[in-house]
C-alpha positions in Angstrom: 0.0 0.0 0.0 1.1 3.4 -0.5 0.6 6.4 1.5 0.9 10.2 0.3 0.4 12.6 2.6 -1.5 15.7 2.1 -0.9 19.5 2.3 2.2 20.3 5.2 2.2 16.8 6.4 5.1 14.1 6.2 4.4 10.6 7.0 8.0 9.3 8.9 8.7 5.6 10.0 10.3 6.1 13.8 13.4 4.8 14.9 13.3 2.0 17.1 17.0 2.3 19.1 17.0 -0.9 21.6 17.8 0.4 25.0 19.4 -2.2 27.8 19.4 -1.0 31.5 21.7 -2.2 33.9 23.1 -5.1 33.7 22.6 -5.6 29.9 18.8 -6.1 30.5 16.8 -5.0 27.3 13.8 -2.9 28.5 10.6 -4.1 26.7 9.0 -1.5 24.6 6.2 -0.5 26.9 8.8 0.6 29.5 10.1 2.6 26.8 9.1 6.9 26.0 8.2 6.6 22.7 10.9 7.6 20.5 11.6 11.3 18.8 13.8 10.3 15.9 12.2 9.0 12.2 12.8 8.6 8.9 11.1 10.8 5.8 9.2 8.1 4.2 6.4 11.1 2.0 6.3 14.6 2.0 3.0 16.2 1.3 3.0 18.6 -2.0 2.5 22.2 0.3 5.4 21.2 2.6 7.7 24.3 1.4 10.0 25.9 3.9 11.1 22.2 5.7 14.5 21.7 4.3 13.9 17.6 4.2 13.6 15.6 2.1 12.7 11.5 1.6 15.6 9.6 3.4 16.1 12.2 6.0 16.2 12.0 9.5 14.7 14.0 11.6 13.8 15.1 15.5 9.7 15.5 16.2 7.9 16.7 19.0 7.3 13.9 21.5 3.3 13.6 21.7 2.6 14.9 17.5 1.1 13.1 14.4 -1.6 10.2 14.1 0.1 7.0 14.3 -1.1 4.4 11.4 0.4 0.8 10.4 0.6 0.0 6.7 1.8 -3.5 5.8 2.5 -4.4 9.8 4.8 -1.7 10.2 4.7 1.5 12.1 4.3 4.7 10.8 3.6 8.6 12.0 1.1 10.7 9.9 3.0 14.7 11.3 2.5 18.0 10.8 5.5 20.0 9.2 5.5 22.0 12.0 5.9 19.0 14.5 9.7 18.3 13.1 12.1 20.1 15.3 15.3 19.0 13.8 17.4 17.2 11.1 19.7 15.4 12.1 23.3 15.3 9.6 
């Protein structure tokens, strides 16, 4: 399935980084914040002053965007406005 998002909205796939506490325990994702760093995946066509692009990755605000699954996978519906940083 694709997805194209529309107007000043992005649809990013986030970054899952596996986080072990103490020990060398890995922390199950619910006891987990959900994470701030994703991947471009679309770009809606009115998206004009975010200098990103498909492939990118960026930093969003932590509570932003409807979150959808296409094809079992994970995947944030955001507003351009919700990306706070690139990150190089």
């Amino acid at each position: 399935m694709t997805v194209k998002p529309l107007g000043e909205r992005l649809l990013i796939k986030p970054i899952k980084e596996e986080e072990k506490g103490e020990g060398g325990i890995v922390l199950p994702d619910s006891a987990k914040e959900k994470p701030q760093k994703a991947e471009v995946i679309a770009i809606g066509n009115k998206v004009e002053d975010l200098d990103v692009k498909v492939g990118d990755k960026v930093i969003f605000s932590k509570y932003a965007g409807t979150e959808i699954k296409i094809d079992e996978e994970d995947y944030i519906i955001i507003d351009s406005s919700d990306i706070l940083a690139k990150i190089e």
